[in-house]
N, C-alpha and C positions, 0 to 999 in steps of 0.2 A: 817163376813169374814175378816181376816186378810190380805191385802188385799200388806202387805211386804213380808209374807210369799211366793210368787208367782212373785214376780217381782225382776230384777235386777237393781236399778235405773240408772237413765243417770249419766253417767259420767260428772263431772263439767269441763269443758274445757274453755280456757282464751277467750276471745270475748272481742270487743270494743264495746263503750256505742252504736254508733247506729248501732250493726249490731242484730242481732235476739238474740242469745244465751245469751244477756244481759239480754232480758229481757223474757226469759223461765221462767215455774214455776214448782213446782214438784207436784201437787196434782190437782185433779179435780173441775175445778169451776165454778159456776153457767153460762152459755152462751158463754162456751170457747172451745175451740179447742184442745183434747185429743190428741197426737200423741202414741201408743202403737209397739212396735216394738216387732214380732214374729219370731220365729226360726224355727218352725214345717214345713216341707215340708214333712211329713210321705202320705198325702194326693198325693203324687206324687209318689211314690215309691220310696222316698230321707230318708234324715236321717233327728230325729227333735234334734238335737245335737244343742249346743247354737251356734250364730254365728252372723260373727263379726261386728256390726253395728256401730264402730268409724268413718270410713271414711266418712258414708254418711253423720252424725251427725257434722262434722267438717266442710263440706262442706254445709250444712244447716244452723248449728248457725254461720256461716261467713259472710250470707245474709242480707241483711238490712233491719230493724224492719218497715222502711218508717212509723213511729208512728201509727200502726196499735191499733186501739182501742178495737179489742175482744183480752181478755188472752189466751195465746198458754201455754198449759202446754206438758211436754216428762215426761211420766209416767216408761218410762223404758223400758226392755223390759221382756217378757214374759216368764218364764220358761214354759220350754215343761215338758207335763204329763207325765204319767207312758207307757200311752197307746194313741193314736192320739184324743179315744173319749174324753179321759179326758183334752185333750188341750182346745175342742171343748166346755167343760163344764165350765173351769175357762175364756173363754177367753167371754162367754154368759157372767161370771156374771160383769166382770169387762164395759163390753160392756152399759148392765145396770145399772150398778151404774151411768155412761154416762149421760145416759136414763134421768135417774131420776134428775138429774141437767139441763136437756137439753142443754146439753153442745155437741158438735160433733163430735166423736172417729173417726181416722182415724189410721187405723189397716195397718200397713208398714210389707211389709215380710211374710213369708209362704206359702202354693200351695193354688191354686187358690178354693179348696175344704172350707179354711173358709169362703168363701162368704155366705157358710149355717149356717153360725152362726149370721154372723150380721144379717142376716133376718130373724132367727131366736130368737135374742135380740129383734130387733126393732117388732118382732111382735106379743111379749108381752105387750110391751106399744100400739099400734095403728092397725088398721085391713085396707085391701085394701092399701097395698103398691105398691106403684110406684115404679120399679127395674128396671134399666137401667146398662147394662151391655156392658163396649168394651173387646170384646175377638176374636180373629182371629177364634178361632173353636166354633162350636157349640156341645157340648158335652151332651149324650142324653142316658147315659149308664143304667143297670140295674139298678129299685131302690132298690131291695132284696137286691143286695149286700151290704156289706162294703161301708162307705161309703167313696167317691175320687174324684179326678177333674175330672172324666171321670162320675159320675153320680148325683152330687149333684145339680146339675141345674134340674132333674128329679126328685129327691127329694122336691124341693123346689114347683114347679111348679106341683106334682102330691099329695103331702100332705095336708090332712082334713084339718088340722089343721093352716096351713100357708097361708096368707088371700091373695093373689096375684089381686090388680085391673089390672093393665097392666106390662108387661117386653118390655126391647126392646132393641137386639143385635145388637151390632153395631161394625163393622171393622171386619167382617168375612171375607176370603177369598175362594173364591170355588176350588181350587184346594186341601186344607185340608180338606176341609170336604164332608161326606157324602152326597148324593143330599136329601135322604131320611131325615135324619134333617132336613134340611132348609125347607125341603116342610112340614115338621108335623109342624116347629115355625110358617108358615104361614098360613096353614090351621086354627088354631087356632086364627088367625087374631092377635098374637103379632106383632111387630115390627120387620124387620130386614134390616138391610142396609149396603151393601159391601162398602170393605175400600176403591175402589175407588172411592165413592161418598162423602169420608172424606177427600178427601187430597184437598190439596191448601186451603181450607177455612173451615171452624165449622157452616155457617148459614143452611147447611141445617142438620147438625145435632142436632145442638143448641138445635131445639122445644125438643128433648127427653129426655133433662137434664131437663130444667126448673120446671118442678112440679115433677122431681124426690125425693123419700124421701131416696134411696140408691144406690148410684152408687159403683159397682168396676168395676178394671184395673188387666186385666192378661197383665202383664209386655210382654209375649208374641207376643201380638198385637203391639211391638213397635220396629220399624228394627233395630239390632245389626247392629254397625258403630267398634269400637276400637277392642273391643273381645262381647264376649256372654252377652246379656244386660239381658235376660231372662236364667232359667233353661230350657228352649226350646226354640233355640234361631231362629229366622227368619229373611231372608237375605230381605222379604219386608216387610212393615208394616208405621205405622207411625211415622215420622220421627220426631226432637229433637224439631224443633218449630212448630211441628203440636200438636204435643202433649201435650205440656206445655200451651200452647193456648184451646187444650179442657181441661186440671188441673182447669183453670182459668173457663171455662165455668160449669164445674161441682160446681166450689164454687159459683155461680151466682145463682147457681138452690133455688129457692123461698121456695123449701118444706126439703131441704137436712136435712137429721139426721144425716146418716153415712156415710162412705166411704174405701174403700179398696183396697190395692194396692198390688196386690199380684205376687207370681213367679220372682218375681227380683232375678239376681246373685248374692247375696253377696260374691261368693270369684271372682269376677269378679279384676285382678289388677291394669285395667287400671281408673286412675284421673278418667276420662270423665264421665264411667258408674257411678259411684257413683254423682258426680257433677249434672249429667240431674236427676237421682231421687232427688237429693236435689232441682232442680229448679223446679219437676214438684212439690214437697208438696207445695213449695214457692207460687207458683202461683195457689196452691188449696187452701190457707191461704188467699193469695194477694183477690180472688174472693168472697172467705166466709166473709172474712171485709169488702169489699166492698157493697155485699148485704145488709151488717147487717144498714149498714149507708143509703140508699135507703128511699128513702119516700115510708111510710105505701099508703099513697091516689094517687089515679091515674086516670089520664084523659085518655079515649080513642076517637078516630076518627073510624066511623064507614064509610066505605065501600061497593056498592052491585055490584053484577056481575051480569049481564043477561046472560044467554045461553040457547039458545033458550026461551024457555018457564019458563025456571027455576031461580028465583032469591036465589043468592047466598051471604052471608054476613060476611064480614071479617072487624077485625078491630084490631088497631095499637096503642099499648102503647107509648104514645107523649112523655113520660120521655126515656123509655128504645128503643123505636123506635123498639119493640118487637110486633109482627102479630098471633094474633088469628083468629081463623074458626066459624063461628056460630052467631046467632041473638040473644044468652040468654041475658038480662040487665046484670046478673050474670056473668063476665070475667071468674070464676073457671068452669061453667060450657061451655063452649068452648075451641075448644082443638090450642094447641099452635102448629103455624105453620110459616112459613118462608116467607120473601116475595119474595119469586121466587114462592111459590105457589102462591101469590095473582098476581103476573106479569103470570104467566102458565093459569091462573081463564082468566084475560084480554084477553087472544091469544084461550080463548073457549074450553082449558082443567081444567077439577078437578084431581087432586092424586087424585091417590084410597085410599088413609088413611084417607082423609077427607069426603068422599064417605060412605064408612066405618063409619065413624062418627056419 
């Protein structure tokens, strides 16, 4: 695959030595950071017509490099297909090229419909994905149909072929959605957690990044302040440093492959909206270096709870001051939890996720 054929590259724009854009690359390399910039919103019943990703790009490579030691490459951005499936097909392969460098694409722009692709990339390489999703709706539509942001999370989650270990929805709001979603996400015993259990802090949503291997972001989920921050734009959601603050928590996550950040305005006029997407990749970038530099070995402190009858075993990464659930010697095989859960365990409650467990 020709792989110019299909792309429009980034534009070379002037930058000082320490700010980011100095030190961009333009190709894919071994344990680096992909940026891919999309135009398709046909997934939305929008146009996939090209569009205009200067301003976020200028306010991005403006940012400071802080000598970041993994390579960020801007691969360009993405010519839209003939047709939406075919966006869905060049944007799989370019996704896997990724893959196979193990390097970590992060897909800027289009409706929130291609999140069936990166998980459908990533689960050519790997089986039993972790999928962690912030979106205000739960969207649960036909999977006969066409497919769109109203039924590709049905798609994903209802095909042979796509290995799904756990999903877990996060900053729903219940006034958008059906009740009947929410109770089929939880019957199923995945994850879900309203945005108002996000705001003011990220610990207790933190545990369902962590051994994420794909997260995305409908731009949706995050409240319009200047004009329309989303192509559906909502008056509550998460706000400019809550947000940027979970960017950073997604790039911390120990197992991340991909990431997706999808439904942004682009013809949005105002500075601002463009500026917070530049600050939220920054600090999806700021988070992925940071992990990367992390010591492999790690000490835990083990923990037991009595109640009643029952001994319960939680324990605490001394480095990251991160809380897992469980007695296995094995840390992967216990599940990562907060410690408001091990303080909730003290005062003689268990969550029901850990219950569950």
């Amino acid at each position: 695959m020709n792989i110019e054929d299909f792309l429009i590259p980034a534009p070379k724009l002037k930058t000082e030595k320490w700010q980011l854009g100095h030190f961009i690359k333009s190709e894919i390399l071994e344990n680096s950071i992909v940026l891919i910039f999309v135009s398709d919103f046909r997934g939305a019943n929008r146009s996939g017509e090209s569009q205009d990703f200067r301003k976020v790009r200028a306010e991005l490579y403006r940012l400071s490099h802080l000598q970041f030691e993994t390579d960020i490459c801007d691969l360009g951005d993405l010519i839209s297909g003939k047709t939406i499936e075919d966006t869905h097909f060049i944007l799989q392969e370019f996704l896997s090229l990724c893959h196979y460098k193990n390097a970590i694409p992060v897909i800027i722009g289009g409706s929130n419909d291609l999140a069936f692709s990166l998980f459908s990339a990533l689960n050519f390489h790997q089986k039993n994905i972790n999928y962690t999703q912030i979106n205000s709706k739960v969207e649960l539509g036909n999977a006969d149909e066409p497919l769109s942001e109203k039924n590709y999370l049905t798609k994903i989650l209802s095909s042979k072929n796509l290995s799904v270990k756990n999903y877990h929805h996060l900053g729903y709001q219940k006034h958008l959605n059906a009740q009947e979603s929410v109770n089929l996400i939880k019957e199923v015993e995945f994850d879900i957690l309203r945005l108002a259990e996000m705001m003011n802090e990220t610990d207790k949503a933190e545990p369902y990044f962590r051994r994420a291997n794909l997260v995305t972001l409908n731009c949706d989920a995050v409240e319009s302040f200047a004009e329309d921050f989303s192509i559906h734009p909502q008056v509550n959601g998460l706000n400019r440093r809550e947000i940027c603050a979970y960017m950073q928590e997604i790039g911390l996550g120990e197992n991340l492959k991909s990431v997706g950040i999808f439904n942004f305005n682009f013809e949005a006029e105002s500075r601002l909206n463009h500026q917070l997407l530049a600050h939220m990749i920054w600090y999806l970038i700021s988070g992925i270096d940071l992990e990367k530099s992390h010591p492999k070995e790690r000490f835990y402190e083990t923990f037991h709870v009595m109640i009643e009858e029952e001994n319960y075993t939680f324990r605490r990464d001394s480095f990251k001051n991160l809380w897992y659930f469980g007695a296995d010697e094995k840390i992967e095989n216990c599940l990562p939890c907060s410690a408001a859960d091990y303080q909730l365990a003290k005062e003689g409650k268990i969550a029901k996720r850990l219950l569950h467990f």
